[in-house]
N, C-alpha and C positions, 0 to 999 in steps of 0.2 A: 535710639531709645527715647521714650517721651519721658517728661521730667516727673510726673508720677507716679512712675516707674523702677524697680530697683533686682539686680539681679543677684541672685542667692541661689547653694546648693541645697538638695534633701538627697539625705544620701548617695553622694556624690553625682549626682544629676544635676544639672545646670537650667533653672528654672526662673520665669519672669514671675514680680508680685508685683502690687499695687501697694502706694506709700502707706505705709499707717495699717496696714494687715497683717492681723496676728498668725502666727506660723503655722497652726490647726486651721487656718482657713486657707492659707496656701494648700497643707497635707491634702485638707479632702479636695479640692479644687482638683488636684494630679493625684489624686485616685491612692495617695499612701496615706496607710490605716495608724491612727494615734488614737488611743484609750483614752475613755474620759465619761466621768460622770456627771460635773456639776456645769460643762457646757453644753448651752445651745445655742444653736444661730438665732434664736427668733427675743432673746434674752440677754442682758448684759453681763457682761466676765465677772466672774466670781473668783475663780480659782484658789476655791477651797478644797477642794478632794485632790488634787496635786498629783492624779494617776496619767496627766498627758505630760507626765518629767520627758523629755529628751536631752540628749547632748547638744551644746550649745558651741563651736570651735572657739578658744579662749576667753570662754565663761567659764568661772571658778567652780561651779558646781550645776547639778542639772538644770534646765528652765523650764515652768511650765506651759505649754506650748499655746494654749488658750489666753496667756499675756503678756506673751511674748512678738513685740512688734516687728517684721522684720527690717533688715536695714543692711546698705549695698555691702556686696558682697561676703554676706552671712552665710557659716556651711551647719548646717544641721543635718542631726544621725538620731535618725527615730529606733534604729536596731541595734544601735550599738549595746558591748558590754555593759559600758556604766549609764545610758537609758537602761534597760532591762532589767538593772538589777535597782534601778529607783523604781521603777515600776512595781518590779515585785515587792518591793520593802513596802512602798504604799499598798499595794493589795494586802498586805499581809496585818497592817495598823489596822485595815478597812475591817478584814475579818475577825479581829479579837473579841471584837463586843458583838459579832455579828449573830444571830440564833442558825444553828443548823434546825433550819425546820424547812427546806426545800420540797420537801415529799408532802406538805401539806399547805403550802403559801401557793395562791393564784398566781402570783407573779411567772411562777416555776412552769419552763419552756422559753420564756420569754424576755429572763432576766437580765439586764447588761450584767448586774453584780457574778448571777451566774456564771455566763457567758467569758467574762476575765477572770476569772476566777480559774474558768478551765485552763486560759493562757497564761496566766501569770502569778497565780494561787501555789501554795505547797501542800502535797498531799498528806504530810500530818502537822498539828500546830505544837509550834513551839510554846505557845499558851496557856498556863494551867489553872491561873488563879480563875475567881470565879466572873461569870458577864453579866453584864451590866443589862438591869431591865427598867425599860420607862414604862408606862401608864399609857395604854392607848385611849387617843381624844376622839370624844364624840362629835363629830363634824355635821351630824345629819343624815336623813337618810340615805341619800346618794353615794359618799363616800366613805368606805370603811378602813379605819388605822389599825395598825400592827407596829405600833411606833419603836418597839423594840430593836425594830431594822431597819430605820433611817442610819442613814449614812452621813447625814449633813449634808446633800448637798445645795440644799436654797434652791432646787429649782422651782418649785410651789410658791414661797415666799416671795422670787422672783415676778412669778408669776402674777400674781394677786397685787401685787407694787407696780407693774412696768403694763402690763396686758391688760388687766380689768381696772388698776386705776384707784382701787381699795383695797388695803394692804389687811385683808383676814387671814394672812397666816403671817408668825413671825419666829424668831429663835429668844427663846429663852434661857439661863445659864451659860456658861462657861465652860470651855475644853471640854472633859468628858462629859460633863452635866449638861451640857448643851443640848434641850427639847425643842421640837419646831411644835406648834403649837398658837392657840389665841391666848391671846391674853386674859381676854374674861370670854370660859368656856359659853361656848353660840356653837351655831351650824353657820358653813360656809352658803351664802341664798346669791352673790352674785350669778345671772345668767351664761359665762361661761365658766363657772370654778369647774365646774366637775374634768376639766380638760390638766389637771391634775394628775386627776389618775394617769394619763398618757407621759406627764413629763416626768414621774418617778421612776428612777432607775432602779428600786430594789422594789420590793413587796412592801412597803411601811404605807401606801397609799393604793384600795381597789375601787371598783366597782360593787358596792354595795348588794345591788336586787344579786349581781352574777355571779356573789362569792358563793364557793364549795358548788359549782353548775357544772361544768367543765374543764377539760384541758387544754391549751393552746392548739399542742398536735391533735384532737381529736378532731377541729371542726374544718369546715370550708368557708371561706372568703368571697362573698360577692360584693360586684360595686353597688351603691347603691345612690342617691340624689334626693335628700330632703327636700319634702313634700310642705315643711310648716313656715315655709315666707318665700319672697320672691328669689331670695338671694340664690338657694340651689346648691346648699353646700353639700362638699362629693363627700362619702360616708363609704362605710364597709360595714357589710352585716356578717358576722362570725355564727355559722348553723351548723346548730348537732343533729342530725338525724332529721333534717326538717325543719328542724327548729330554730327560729332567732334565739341567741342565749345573750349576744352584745352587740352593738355599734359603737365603730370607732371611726376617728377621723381619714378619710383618703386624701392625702396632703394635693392641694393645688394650689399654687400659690396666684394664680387670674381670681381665684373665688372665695374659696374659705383660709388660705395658707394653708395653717397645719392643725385648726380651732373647728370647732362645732357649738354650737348652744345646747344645751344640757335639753331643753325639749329634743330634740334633733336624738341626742344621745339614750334617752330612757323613752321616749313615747312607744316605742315598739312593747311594752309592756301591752299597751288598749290591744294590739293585733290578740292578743289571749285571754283578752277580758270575759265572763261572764256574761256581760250584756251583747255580745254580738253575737248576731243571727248567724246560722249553722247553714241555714236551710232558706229557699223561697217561699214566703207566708202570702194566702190569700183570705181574704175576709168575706165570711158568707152568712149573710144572715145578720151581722154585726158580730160575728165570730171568727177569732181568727185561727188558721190552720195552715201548719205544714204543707208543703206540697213538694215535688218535684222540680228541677229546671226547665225541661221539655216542656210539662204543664204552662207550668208561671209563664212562661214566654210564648208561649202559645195562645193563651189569655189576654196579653197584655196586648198582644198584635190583634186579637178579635176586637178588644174592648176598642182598643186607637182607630181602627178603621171604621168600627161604627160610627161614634164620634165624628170622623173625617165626613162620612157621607150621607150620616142624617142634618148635621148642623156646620157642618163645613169644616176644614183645617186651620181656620180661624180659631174656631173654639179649640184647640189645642195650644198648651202654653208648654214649653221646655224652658228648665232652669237648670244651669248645672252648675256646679262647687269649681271656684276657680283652681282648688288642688288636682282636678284632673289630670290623666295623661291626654298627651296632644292627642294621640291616636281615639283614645273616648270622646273627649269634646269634638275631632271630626267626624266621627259617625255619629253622634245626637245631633248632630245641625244638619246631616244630609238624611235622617230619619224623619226631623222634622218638616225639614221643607220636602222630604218625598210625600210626607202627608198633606202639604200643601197649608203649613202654617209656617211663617217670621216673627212666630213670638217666640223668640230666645233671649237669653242673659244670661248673665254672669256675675253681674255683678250686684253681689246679691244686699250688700250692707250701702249703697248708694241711694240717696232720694233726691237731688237736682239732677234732672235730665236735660233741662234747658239745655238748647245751642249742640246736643251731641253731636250732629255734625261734625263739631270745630272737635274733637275730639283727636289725640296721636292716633296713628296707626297702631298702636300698641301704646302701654301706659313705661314707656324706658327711662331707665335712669338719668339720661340727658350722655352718658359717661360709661366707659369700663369699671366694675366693681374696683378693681384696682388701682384706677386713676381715682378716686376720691382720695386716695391719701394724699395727693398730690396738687388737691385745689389751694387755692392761696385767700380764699372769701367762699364763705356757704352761707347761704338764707332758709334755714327750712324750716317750713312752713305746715301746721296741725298735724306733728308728727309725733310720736311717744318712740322714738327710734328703737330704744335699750327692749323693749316689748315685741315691736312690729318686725325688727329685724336686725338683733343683737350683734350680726358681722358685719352689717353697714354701720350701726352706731361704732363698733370697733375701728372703720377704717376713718370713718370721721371724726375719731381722738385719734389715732396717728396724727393727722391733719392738723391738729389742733396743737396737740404737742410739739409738732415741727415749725409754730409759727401762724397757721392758718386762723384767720378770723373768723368764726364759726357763731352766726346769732339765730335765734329763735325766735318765730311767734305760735303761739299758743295759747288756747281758750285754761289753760290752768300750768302751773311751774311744775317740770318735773326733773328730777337728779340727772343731772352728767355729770362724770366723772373727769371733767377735763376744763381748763378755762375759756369760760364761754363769753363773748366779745356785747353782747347784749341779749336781754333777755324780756320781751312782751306777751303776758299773758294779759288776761282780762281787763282789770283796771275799770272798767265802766264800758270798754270797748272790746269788739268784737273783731275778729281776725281778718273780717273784712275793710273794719276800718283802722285797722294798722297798717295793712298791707298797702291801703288807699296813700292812708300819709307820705310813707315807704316812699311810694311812686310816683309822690308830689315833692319830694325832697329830692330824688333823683333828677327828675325833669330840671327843678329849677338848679341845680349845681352843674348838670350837665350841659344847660343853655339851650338845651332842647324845647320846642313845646308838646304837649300832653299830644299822645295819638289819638284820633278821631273816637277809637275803639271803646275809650277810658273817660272820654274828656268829661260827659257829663257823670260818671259814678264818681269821679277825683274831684268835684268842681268845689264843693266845700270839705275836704283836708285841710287840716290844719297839723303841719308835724312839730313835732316835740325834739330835742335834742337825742333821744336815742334813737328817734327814728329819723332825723338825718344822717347818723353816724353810722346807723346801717347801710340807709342809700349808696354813704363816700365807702362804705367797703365794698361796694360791690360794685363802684367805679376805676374801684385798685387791682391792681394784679393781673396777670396772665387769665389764671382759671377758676373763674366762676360760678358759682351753679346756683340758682334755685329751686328747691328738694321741697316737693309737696305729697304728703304723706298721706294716713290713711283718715286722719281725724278729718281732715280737710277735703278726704272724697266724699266722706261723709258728711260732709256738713252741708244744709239746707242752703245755702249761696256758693256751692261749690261752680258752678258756671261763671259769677262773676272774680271768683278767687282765681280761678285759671285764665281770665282773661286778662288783671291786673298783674296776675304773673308774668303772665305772655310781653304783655307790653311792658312792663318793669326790663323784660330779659333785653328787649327790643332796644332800650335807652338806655342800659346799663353794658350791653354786649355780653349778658353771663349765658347761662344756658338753661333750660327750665327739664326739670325732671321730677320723677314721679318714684315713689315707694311704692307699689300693686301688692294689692291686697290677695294673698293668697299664694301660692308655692310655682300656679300657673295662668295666671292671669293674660300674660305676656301672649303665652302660645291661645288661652282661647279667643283673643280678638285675631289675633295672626288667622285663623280655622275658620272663622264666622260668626261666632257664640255670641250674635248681635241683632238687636231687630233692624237695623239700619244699614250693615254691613256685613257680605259675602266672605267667601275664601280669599286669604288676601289681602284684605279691608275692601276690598272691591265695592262700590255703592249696589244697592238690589233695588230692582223697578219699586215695590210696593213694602212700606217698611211696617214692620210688625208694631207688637208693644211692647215695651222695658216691664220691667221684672215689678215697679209700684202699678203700670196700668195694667199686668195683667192681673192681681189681684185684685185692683176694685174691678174689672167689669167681670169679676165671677165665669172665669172660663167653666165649659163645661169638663174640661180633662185639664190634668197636670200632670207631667213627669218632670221630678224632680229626681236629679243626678248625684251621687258626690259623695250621699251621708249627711243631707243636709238637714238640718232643727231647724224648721221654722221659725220656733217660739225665738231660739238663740242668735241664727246666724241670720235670720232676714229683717231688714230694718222698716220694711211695711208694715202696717200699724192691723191691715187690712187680710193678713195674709193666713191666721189661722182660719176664719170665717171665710172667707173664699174655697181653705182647700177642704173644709169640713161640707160645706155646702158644693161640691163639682161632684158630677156622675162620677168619674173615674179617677183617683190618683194612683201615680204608680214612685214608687219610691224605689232610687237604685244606690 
């Protein structure tokens, strides 16, 4: 037996644990069931609702099994007489103040409170006096309270303290008086609070748009994969007759754990918006009109092919929305080029093209989404993480929290919730010449001299004590990474940003990584969805134009893929006058 090691029974089963492991995490480990509300694995012991009581062999009285550590040769009785009846005495405290309004609470199918209740509950209450009602709080649109039926047990509180970092929900009062609640009434606006709803065990916390919609047993369950960042968190859609009515989390702990971003959560609202097209519309005349799909695609393929062989497949430009699926972005690039045009893109908010070439095969995180919690130095670099991609900035406060030196540059300061190791926005300087310093601080600590690649854009840096003190962390530790987000694909020196990265990674040994802009970024360079590069990344004989040149040279046709807004999502300056003045656009 290894020494962090310790041997103990669960009813009377003879079972190895690990030192310093509480007895509910042995139980579920070996598959026996122990009751409990105010535990979760993803959260720190509370052990206030005291429904996971077991027998403890020559402990005076029950223990609760969520903190309760084991230790050698410990016998634990999860079924015993005197477990079962602490059990049920706690279920029974649980239920005095509790509302019978199961017949009309969301929660209801679903409920753990129900659920023990059925195991460990008494069919009639010994209870007469009258119960107890609190005030339900206005948290915002998203989540709606029934606080009547809190239970206590912290795990929201928990939540918003230990997970997001900003403690908007707290307890107020004493013993029975005890409200979970703000302090000074607000809406909860953290990017993941709505995941709340999922850690409450009774109905005191729902789903706002989905109250009074449905019943748990009425709907069916599909997986589904968040389309609004690179991240791909796995999701369930709950449909009634058709219809989305909610999404919840599909736990994977490589991607999202057990968390979603509240986009993620409510956007499925737009799927039933007013403003989206029902139907294929053509414009004739400067009129626009319903039509058919047979039609519209029947058109589209006339209009495309004139186009192709009066003015050639040149004059065809394809753009698609990096949220596609892989399967769409492959058939627009072999549509394209069957017409005999390379002008594709994707990438539709970028304007330095320089050097694409030197471009990844794909824009990767350098890392597994779940090794970020495990870096020991990050440098990233024009990112608004908490916006672009709220599960990455989650695993990069892990990170942080465990120790990891975690610094920033950025053209302006924005809030993390975690402590952050240094921090470079503007100042008179531009993130090209932070990054410059960066990597002249590096060089010279490392003993190295500057790469070829660098030497002249570094030749006048001058660094500052924060910006050596990023260099030396990024000369520390096992795993490193430098994380270059979307501000900085965007930005007008993005070619020289990537190349100081590159060689920063180069003398420092960290690893250069990328945040990609959009849900599927990833898979449209992987397909083609490039003027320069095939299925693959494969180079192509004759390279098209990027997504800024095809709107100044005024193609004569454009299809545009995805749902895309010009006005919103393209960062060409050139690009409404381009698609107003082309023969043909087709918008998919």
């Amino acid at each position: 037996m290894s020494d962090d090691q310790v041997n103990i029974e669960v009813n009377g089963v003879p079972v190895k644990a690990r030192k310093g492991q509480m007895v509910i995490q042995v139980t579920d480990a070996h598959a026996v069931y122990v009751p409990r509300f105010c535990y979760h694995e993803k959260l720190t012991v509370a052990a206030n609702c005291r429904m996971c009581l077991v027998e403890v062999e020559k402990a005076p009285k029950p223990m609760p099994a969520c903190a309760t550590p084991v230790s050698e040769g410990m016998k634990v009785f999860t079924k015993s007489p005197k477990a079962i009846a602490a059990q049920k005495a706690v279920m029974e405290f649980l239920l005095i103040n509790h509302p019978l309004d199961c017949p009309i609470c969301d929660q209801g199918g679903e409920c753990e409170l129900q659920d023990l209740a059925m195991g460990f509950g008494r069919d009639i209450s010994r209870y007469t006096e009258r119960k107890r009602v609190v005030k339900d709080k206005n948290l915002g649109p998203l989540v709606s309270t029934d606080m009547t039926r809190c239970i206590h047990c912290t795990r929201c509180v928990r939540f918003t303290q230990e997970i997001q970092g900003f403690q908007e929900l707290g307890t107020l009062g004493r013993g029975e008086l005890t409200e979970i609640g703000t302090f000074i009434e607000k809406s909860v606006d953290h990017e993941l609070s709505a995941n709340i709803i999922d850690l409450c065990p009774v109905g005191a916390l729902n789903n706002k748009p989905y109250r009074y919609r449905a019943r748990a047993w009425e709907m069916t369950q599909h997986p589904l994969v968040s389309p609004h960042d690179s991240v791909g968190a796995n999701l369930y859609a709950h449909v009634l007759r058709g219809r989305i009515m909610r999404i919840v989390p599909r736990p994977n702990e490589a991607v999202n754990e057990t968390w979603i971003a509240d986009r993620d959560r409510f956007s499925y609202q737009g799927v039933y918006s007013d403003d989206r097209l029902l139907k294929p519309m053509a414009r004739d005349n400067g009129v626009w009109q319903e039509t058919d799909w047979e039609t519209a695609l029947a058109r589209v393929a006339e209009r495309l092919a004139r186009v192709a062989k009066q003015h050639g497949g040149a004059q065809i430009g394809a753009i698609a929305s990096p949220n596609s699926t892989l399967e769409e972005l492959y058939l627009l690039a072999r549509i394209a080029r069957g017409l005999g045009s390379a002008n594709l893109d994707h990438r539709l908010r970028r304007t330095d093209f320089r050097d694409e070439a030197s471009d990844p095969l794909y824009p990767g995180l350098g890392c597994s989404i779940e090794q970020l919690e495990q870096l020991n130095s990050a440098l990233i670099v024009g990112a608004n993480l908490r916006k672009e991609a709220p599960l990455i900035a989650h695993r990069i406060r892990k990170a942080a929290m465990r120790g990891a030196r975690v610094s920033f540059v950025n053209p302006r300061r924005y809030e993390y919730l975690f402590p952050v190791a240094e921090y470079l926005s503007a100042n008179g300087l531009d993130m090209f010449e932070h990054l410059s310093a960066i990597a002249v601080a590096a060089i010279s600590a490392s003993g190295n001299r500057a790469p070829d690649s660098i030497a002249t854009l570094v030749a006048n840096a001058q660094p500052s004590d924060a910006q050596r003190a990023i260099a030396q962390q990024l000369l520390e530790g096992e795993r490193r990474l430098i994380l270059l987000g979307a501000i900085a694909q965007r930005d007008a020196g993005f070619a020289d940003l990537r190349l100081i990265a590159a060689a920063l990674a180069e003398v420092t040994g960290a690893t250069v990584g990328y945040v990609p802009e959009g849900g599927n970024a990833v898979g449209a360079a992987l397909v083609g969805v490039l003027p320069h590069r095939g299925l693959g990344g494969r180079s192509v004989q004759a390279a098209g134009l990027n997504i800024a040149d095809m709107f100044a040279a005024r193609l004569k046709s454009y299809v545009m893929f995805g749902a895309i807004e010009p006005a919103y999502d393209v960062a060409s300056s050139a690009a409404l006058e381009a698609l107003k003045a082309a023969d043909c656009v087709v918008a998919l």
